[in-house]
C-alpha positions in Angstrom: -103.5 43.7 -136.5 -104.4 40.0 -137.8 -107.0 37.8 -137.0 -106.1 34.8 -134.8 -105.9 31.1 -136.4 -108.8 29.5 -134.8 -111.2 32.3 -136.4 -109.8 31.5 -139.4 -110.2 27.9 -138.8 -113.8 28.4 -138.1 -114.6 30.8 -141.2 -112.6 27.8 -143.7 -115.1 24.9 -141.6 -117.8 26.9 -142.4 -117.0 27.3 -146.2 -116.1 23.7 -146.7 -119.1 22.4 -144.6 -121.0 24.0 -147.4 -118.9 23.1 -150.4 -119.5 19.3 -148.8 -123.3 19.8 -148.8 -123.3 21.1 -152.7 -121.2 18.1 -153.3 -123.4 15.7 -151.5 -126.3 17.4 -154.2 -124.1 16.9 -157.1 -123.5 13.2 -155.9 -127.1 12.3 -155.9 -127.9 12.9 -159.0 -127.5 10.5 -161.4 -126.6 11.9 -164.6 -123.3 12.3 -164.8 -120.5 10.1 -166.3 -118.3 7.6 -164.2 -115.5 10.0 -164.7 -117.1 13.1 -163.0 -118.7 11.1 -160.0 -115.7 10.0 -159.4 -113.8 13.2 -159.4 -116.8 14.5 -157.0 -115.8 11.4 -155.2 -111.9 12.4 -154.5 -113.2 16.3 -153.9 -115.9 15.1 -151.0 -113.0 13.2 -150.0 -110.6 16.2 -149.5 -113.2 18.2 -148.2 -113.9 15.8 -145.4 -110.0 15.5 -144.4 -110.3 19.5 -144.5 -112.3 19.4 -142.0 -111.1 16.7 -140.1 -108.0 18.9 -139.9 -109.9 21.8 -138.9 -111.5 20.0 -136.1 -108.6 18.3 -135.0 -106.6 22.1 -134.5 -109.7 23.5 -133.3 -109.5 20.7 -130.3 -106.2 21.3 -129.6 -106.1 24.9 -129.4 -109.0 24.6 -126.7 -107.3 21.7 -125.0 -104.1 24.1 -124.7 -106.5 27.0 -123.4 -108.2 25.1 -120.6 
């Protein structure tokens, strides 16, 4: 009927992985204002505790399986 949580889990790792690579990009370059690198700054930062989240379930759902 529904997909389980950890494939989800995965599938949302996957997307922000990426969104953190084309923020990285964005990052580097050097033209934009103090005001947009820093709101790049506070996205990479949410993306990475994303994905900290996502690892964090993903470890404890196979620490609960095993």
């Amino acid at each position: 009927m529904g997909r389980d949580l950890g494939s989800i889990f995965m599938e949302l790792k996957e997307l922000k992985t990426k969104e953190l690579e084309e923020c990285n990009k964005e990052l580097n370059i050097t033209d934009y204002n103090s005001v947009v690198k820093k709101a790049l700054m506070i996205y990479k930062h949410d993306l990475l505790e994303s994905l900290e989240m996502y690892d964090l379930y993903l470890d404890q759902k196979e620490t609960l399986i095993i």
